[in-house]
C-alpha positions as a printed NumPy array, in Angstrom:
array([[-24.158,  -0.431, -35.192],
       [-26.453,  -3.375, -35.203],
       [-24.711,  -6.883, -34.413],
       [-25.62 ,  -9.826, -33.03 ],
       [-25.396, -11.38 , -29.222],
       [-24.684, -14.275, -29.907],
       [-21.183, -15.569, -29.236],
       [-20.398, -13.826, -25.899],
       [-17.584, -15.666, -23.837],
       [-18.233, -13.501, -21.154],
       [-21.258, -12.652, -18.732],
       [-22.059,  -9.364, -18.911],
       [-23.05 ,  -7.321, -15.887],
       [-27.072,  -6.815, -15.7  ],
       [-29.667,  -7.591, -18.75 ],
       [-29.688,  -4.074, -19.787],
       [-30.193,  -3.935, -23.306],
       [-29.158,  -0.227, -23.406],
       [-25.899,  -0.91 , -21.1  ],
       [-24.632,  -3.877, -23.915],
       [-25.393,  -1.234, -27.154],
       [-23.466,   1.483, -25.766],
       [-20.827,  -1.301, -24.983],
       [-21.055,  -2.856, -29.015],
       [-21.069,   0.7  , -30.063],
       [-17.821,   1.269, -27.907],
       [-15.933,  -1.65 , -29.465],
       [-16.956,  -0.778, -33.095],
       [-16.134,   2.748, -32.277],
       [-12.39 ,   1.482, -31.597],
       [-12.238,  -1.071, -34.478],
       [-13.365,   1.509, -36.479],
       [-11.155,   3.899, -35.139],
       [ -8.48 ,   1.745, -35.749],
       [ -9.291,   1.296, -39.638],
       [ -9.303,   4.742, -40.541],
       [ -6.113,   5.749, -38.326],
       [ -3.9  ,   2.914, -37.733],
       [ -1.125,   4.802, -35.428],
       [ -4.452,   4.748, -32.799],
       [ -3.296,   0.956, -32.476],
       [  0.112,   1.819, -30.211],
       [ -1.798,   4.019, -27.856],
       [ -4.836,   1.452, -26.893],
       [ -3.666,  -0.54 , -23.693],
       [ -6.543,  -3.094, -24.856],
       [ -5.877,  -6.631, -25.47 ],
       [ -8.772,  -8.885, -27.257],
       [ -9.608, -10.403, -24.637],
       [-11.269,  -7.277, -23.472],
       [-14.049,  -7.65 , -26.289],
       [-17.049,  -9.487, -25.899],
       [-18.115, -10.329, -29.212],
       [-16.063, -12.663, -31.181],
       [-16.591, -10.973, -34.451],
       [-14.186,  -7.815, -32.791],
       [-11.892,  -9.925, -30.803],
       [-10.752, -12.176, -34.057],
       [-10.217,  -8.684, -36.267],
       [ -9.057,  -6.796, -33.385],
       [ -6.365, -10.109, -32.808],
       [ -5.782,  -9.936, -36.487],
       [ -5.316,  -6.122, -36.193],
       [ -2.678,  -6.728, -33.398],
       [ -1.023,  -9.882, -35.691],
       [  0.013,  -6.64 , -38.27 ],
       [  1.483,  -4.504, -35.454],
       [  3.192,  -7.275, -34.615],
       [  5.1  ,  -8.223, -38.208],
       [  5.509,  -4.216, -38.52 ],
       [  3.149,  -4.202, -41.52 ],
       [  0.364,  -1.756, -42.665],
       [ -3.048,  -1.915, -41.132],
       [ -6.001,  -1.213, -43.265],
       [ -8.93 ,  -3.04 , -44.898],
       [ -7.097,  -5.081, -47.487],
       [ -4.258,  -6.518, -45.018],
       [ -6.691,  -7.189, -42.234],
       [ -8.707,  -8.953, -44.349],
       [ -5.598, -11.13 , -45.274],
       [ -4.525, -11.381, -41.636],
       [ -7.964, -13.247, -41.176],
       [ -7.98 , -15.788, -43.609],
       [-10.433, -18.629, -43.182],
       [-11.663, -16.38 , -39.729],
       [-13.111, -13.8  , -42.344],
       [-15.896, -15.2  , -42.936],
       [-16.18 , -15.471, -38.871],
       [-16.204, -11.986, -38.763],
       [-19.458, -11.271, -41.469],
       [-17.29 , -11.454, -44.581],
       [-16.25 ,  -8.308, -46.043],
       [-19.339,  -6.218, -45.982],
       [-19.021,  -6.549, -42.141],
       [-15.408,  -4.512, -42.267],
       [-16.593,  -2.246, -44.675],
       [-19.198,  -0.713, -42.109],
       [-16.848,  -0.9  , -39.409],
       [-14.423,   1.276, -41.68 ],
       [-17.311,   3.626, -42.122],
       [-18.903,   3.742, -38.845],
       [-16.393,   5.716, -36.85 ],
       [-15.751,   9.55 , -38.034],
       [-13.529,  10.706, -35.852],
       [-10.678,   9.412, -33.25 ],
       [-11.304,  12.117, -30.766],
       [-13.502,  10.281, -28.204],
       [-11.543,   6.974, -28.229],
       [ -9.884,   6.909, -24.942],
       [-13.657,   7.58 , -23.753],
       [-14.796,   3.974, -25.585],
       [-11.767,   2.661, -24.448],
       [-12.837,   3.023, -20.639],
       [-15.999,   1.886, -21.53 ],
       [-14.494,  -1.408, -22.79 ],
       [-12.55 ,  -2.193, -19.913],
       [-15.124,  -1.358, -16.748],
       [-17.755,  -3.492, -18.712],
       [-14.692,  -6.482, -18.923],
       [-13.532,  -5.986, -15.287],
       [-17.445,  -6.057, -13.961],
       [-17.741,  -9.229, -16.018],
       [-14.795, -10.755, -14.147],
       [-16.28 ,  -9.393, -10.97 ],
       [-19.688, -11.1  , -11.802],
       [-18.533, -14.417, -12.867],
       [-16.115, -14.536,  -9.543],
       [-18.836, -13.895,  -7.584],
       [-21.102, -16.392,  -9.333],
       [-18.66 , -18.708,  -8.577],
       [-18.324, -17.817,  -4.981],
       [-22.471, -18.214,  -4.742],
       [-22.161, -21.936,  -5.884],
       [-19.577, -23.108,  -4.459],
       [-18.589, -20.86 ,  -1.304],
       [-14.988, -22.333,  -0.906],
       [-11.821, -19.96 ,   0.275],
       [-10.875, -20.684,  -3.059],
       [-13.568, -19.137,  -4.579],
       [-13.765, -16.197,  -1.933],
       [-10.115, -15.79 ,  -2.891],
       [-10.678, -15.181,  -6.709],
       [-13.671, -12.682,  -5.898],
       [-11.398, -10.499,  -3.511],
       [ -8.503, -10.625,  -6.093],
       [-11.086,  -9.367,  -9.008],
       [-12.008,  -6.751,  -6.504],
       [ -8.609,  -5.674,  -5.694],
       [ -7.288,  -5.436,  -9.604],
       [ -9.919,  -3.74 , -10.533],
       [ -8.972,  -0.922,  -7.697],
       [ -5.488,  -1.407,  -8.632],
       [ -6.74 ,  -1.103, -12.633],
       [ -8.752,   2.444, -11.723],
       [ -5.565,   3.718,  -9.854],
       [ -2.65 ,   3.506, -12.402],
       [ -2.034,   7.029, -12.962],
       [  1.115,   7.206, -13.973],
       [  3.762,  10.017, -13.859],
       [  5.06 ,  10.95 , -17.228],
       [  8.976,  11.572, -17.79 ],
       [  7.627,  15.602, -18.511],
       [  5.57 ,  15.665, -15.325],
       [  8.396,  14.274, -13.383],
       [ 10.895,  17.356, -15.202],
       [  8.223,  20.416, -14.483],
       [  7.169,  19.441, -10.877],
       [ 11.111,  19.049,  -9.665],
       [ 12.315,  22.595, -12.155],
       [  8.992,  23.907,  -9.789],
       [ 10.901,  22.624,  -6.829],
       [ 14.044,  24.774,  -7.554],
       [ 11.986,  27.352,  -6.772],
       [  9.449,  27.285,  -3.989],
       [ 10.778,  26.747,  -0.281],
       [  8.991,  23.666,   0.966],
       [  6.911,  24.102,   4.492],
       [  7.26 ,  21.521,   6.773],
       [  8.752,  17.826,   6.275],
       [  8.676,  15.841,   3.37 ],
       [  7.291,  13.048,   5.258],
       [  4.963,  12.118,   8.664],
       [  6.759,  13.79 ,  11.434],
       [  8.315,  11.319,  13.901],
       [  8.09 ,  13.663,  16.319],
       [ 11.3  ,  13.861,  17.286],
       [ 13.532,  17.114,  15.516],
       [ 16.427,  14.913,  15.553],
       [ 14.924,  11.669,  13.839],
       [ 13.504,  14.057,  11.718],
       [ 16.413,  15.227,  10.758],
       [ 17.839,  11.948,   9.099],
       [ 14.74 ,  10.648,   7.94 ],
       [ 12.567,  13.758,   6.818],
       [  9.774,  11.89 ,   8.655],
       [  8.246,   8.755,   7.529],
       [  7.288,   9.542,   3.515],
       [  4.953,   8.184,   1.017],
       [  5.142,   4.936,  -0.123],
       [  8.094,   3.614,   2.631],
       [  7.933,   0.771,   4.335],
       [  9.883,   1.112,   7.356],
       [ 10.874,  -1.776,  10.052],
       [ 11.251,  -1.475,  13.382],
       [ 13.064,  -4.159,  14.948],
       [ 14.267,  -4.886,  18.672],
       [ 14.401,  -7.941,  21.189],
       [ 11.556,  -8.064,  23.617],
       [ 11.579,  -5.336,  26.061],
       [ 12.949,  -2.649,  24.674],
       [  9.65 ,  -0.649,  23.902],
       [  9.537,  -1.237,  20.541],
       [  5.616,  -1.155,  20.956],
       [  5.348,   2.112,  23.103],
       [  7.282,   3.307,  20.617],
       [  5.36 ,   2.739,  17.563],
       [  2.582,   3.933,  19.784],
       [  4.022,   7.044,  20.162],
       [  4.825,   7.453,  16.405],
       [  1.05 ,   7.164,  15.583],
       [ -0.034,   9.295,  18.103],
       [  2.459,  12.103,  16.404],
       [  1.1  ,  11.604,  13.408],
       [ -2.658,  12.749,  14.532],
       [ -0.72 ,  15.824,  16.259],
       [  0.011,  16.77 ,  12.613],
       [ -3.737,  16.594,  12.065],
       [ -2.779,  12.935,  10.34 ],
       [ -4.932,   9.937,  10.5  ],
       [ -2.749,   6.928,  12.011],
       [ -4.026,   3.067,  11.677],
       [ -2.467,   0.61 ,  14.159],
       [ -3.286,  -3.143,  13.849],
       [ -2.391,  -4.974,  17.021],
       [ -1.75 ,  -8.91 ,  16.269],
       [ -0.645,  -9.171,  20.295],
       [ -1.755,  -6.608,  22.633],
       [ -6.065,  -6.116,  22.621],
       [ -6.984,  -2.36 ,  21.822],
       [ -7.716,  -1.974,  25.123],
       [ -4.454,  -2.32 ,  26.108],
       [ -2.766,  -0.277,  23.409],
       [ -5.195,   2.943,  24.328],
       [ -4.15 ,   2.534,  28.167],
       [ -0.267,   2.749,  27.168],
       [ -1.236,   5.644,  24.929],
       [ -2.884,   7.432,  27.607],
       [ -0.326,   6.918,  30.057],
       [  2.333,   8.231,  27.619],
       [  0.187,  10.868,  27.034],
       [ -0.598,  12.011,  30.645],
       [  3.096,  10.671,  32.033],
       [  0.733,   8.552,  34.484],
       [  2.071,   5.416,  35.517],
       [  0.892,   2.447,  33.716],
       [  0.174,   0.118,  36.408],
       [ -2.643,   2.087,  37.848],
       [ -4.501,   0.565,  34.801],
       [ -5.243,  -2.132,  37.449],
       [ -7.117,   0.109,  39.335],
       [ -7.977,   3.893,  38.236],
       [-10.133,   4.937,  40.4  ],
       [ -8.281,   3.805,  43.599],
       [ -4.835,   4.425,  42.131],
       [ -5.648,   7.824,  40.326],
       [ -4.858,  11.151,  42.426],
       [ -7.008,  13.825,  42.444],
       [ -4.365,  15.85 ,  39.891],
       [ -4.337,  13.005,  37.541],
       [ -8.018,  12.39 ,  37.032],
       [ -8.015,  15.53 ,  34.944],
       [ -5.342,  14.785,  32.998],
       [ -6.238,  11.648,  32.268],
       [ -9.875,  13.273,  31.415],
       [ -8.112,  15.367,  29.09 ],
       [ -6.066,  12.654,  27.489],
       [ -9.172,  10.848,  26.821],
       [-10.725,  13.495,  25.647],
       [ -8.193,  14.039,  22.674],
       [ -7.638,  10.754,  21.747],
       [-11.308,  10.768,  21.264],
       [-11.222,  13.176,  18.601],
       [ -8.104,  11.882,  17.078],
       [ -8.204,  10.501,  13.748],
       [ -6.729,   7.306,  15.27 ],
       [ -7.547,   3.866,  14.304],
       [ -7.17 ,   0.723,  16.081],
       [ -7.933,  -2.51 ,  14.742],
       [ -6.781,  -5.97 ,  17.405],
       [ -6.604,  -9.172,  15.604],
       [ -4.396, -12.345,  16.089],
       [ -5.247, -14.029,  13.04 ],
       [ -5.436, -11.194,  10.651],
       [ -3.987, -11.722,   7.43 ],
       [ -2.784,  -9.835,   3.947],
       [ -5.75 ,  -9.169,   2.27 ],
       [ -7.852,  -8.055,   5.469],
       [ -5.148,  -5.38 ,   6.219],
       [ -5.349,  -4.289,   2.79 ],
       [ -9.239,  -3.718,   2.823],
       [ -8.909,  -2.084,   6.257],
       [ -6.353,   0.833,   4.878],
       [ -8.164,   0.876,   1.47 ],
       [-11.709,   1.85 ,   3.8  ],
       [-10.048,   4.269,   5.421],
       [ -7.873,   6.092,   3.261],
       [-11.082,   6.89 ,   1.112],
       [-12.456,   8.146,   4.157],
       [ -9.729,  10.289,   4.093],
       [ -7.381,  10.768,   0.928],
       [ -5.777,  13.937,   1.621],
       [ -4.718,  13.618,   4.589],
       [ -0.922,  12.77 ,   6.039],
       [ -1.665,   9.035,   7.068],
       [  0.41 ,   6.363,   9.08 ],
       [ -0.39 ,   2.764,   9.25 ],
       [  1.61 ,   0.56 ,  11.738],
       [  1.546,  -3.08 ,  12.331],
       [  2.351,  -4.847,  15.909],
       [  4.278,  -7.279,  14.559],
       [  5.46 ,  -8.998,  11.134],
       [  6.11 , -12.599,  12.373],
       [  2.445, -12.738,  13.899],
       [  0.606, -11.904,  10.542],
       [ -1.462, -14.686,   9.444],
       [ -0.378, -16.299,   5.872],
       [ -3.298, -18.135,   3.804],
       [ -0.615, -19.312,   1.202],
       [  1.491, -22.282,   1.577],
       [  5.364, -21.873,   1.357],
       [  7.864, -24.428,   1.742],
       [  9.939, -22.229,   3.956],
       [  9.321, -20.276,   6.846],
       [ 11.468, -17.57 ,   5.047],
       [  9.396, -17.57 ,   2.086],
       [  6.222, -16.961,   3.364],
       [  7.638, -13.736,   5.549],
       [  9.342, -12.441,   2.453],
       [  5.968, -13.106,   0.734],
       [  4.663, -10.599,   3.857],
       [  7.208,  -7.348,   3.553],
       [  6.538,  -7.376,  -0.044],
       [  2.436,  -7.489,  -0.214],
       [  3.18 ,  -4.78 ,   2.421],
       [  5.465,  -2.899,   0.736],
       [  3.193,  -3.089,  -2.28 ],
       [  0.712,  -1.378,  -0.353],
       [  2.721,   1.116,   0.902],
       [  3.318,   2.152,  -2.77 ],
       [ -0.013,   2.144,  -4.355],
       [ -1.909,   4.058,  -1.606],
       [  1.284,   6.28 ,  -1.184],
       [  1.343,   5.862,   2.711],
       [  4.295,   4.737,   5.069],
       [  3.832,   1.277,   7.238],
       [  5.937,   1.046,  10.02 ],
       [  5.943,  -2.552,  10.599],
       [  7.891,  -3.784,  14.43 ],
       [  9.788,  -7.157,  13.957],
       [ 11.826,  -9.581,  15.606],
       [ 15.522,  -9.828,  16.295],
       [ 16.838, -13.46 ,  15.999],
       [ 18.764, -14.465,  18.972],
       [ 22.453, -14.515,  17.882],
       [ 21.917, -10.62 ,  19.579],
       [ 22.173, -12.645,  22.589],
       [ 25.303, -14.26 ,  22.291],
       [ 27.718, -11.441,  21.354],
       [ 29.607,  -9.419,  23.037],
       [ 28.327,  -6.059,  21.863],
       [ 24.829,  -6.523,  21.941],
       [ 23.46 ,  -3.802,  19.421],
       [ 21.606,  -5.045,  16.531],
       [ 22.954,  -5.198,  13.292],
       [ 21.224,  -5.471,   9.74 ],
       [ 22.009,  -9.735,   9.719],
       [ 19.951,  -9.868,  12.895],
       [ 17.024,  -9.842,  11.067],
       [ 15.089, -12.816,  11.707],
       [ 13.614, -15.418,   9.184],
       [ 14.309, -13.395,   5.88 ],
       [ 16.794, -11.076,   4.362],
       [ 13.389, -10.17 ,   2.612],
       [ 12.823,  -7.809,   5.175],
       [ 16.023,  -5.957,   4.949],
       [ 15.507,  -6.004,   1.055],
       [ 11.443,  -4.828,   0.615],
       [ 12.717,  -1.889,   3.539],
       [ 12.978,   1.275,   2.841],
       [ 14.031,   2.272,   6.514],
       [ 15.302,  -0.042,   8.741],
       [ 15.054,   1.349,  12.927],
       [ 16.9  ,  -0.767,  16.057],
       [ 16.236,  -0.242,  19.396],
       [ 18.891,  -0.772,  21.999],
       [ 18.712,   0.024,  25.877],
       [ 21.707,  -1.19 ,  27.497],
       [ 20.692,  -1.165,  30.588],
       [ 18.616,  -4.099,  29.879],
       [ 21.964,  -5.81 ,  29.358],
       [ 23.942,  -4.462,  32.196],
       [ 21.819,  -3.145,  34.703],
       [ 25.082,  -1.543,  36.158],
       [ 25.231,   0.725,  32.87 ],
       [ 25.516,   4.61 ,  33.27 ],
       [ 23.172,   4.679,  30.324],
       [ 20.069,   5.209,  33.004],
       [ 17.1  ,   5.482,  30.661],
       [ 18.884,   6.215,  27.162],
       [ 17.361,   4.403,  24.324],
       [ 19.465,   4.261,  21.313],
       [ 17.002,   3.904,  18.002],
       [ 19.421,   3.461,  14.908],
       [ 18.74 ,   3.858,  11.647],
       [ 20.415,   1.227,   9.809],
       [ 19.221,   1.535,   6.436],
       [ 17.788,   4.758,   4.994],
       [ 17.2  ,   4.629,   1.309],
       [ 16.234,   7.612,   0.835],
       [ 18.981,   9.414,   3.015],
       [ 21.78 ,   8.985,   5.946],
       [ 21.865,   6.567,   8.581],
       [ 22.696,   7.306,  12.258],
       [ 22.039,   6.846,  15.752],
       [ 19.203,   8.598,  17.688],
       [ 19.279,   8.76 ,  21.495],
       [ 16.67 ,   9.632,  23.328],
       [ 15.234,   8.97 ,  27.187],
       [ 12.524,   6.333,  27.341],
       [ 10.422,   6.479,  30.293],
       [  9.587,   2.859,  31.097],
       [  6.937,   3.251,  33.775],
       [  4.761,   5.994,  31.234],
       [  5.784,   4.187,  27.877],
       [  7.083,   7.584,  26.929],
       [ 10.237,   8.538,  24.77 ],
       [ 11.378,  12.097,  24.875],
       [ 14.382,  14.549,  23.067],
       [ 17.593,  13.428,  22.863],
       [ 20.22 ,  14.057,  20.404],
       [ 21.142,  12.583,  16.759],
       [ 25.152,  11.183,  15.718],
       [ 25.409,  10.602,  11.863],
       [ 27.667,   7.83 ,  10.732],
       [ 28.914,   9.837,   7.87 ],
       [ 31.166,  11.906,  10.259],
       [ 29.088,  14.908,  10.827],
       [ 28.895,  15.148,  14.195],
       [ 26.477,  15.419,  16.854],
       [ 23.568,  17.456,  16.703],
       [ 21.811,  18.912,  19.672],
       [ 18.029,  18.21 ,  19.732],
       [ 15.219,  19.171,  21.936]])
């Protein structure tokens, strides 16, 4: 349908004269549409806003007005809804070939996708326009955020309440293989959480020096065992220094003879260590060291590579919360790390991937008697407990009483487990390798011990 170009309030992405008919053609199509069955009105997720030529955003506004009062929409009522704007619009005649121009409602979902990428690569355009001229964080800022909704626009495929019913009836009946989630590992912290699942954000929280970081290590490493892909962002330790913990973990070689392999190394280690390095070569394992790094870059880092690999069982963990890097001003220190968990847990959700993110423990640990943490230990935000889906301590207490029995008995609690029990998971850490091995698994709901390897 012929109309004018005149009136755009939008840029439109390229000069192609064939890209902007098929886009005209698209919104006529719907208006159209629209005319001749009304009831296509409650299924469009458009808003006018989306149209770029004024003529369809005043009747499609006036079409909307109607929906909104609950009364009839057809010719004679939109015309009315108009008033004084009809004449706007191309007078009558100009609704009259709309009416007639669309035959059929079968392709409109297709038109309606055409409307919206052509409206989301104008935003795109004019933020990045803006950015040219002006080249301000600002401006950089409003071009990344019309980048990211229009990712977050193309990846809203929603369950329906019927999906939802036939894929857990098909669950009755089909044994699941395997885990729900990442395996941890370890049988027994399997066992309460199911491994780390889609979507969860879990914290891992300890004072300094109870290996919190070989830890998480460790848990990324498992995940690649499972032929995963793991992504570890280290805002304190270089890369350098999280691949020689890894390897020493790996090959139980003592970490200090990092200072000096090749005089430290024996003559049975050198292969193992070959062979360490060897496998952590072909590991899908991702390592990314940055002090300053902040929200936004984390998210474009994960988006990158979970297109390089979207099927696979993926683990992202971050080294530590209180060291991310917040662009936004808060008036409380609180604030801005509640601001943190949630982006994070955010992003957890829409890529459908589990973040293990290692946190602080405020001091009051210090200054009780019984030393283990508890959920109020938290530091800066009861955000954190509150955006968590899984909430891990680490205790040694032989860091506390180096007279303890304990000998090298980590005990990793799970404090909070949305999604299932909570319980207390010992296992041995060896300090001098960075290495945590079997143990065995007490729930809190009074259901024993269970042995683990």
């Amino acid at each position: 349908m012929n109309d004018e170009t005149s009136g755009h309030d939008l840029h439109h992405p390229g000069h192609d004269e064939q890209l902007l008919r098929e886009l005209h053609e698209a919104e006529s199509m719907i208006i159209g549409a629209v005319l001749l069955e009304a009831d296509i009105l409650d299924t469009l997720t458009l808003e006018e806003k989306h149209f770029t030529l004024v003529k369809n955003r005043l009747i499609f506004k006036a079409m909307k007005g109607l929906q909104k009062k609950r009364l009839e929409i057809n010719l004679v009522m939109v015309v009315e809804e108009l008033g004084d704007d009809i004449e706007n619009v191309g007078g009558v005649q100009f609704l009259l070939a709309l009416a007639n121009y669309c035959p059929t409602t079968v392709n409109i979902e297709q038109y309606e996708q055409i409307v919206l990428k052509y409206y989301e690569l104008s935003l795109i355009k004019n933020s990045a326009h803006h950015f040219l001229n002006s080249y301000t964080p600002e401006s950089a800022q409003g071009l990344y955020k019309a980048l990211i909704d229009m990712h977050t626009n193309t990846n809203t495929d929603e369950e329906t309440k019927d999906d939802i019913i036939m894929d857990l009836y098909e669950s009755l009946y089909m044994e699941r293989d395997g885990l729900p989630g990442v395996s941890t590992g370890f049988e027994s912290l399997n066992a309460l959480t199911g491994g780390w699942k889609e979507g969860e954000l879990i914290i891992l929280a300890a004072r300094p020096s109870m290996g919190k970081t070989a830890f998480a290590i460790q848990l990324a490493w498992e995940c690649t065992r499972e032929k995963g892909v793991s992504m570890v962002f280290s805002l304190e330790m270089s890369s350098r220094q999280i691949m020689q913990r890894l390897l020493s973990s790996i090959t139980d070689i003592n970490m200090m003879k990092w200072q000096n392999p090749y005089k430290y190394l024996t003559k049975d280690e050198m292969p193992r260590m070959h062979g360490a390095m060897n496998a952590v070569y072909k590991a899908k394992l991702e390592l990314s060291q940055n002090g300053m790094i902040t929200l936004p870059e984390i998210r474009q880092r994960i988006m990158n590579l979970k297109r390089e690999y979207p099927t696979e069982p993926f683990l992202v963990v971050i080294d530590y919360l209180q060291l991310i890097t917040v662009k936004e001003r808060f008036d409380r220190h609180d604030l801005a790390i509640g601001h943190i968990t949630k982006q994070l847990k955010g992003m957890a959700k829409e890529f459908g991937i589990p973040i293990i993110l290692l946190s602080q423990l405020s001091r009051g640990v210090e200054s009780r008697d019984d030393k283990r943490p508890r959920l109020s230990d938290l530091r800066d935000s009861g955000n954190i407990e509150q955006d968590a889906d899984v909430v891990l301590f680490l205790y040694r207490d032989d860091y506390y009483y180096p007279d303890s029995k304990s000998g090298q008995e980590v005990e990793v609690k799970i404090a909070k487990n949305r999604n299932g029990p909570v319980g207390t998971v010992k296992l041995e850490f060896v300090r001098e390798f960075g290495r945590f091995r079997g143990g065995w698994m007490k729930r809190e709901q009074g259901d024993g011990c269970v042995a683990s390897v």
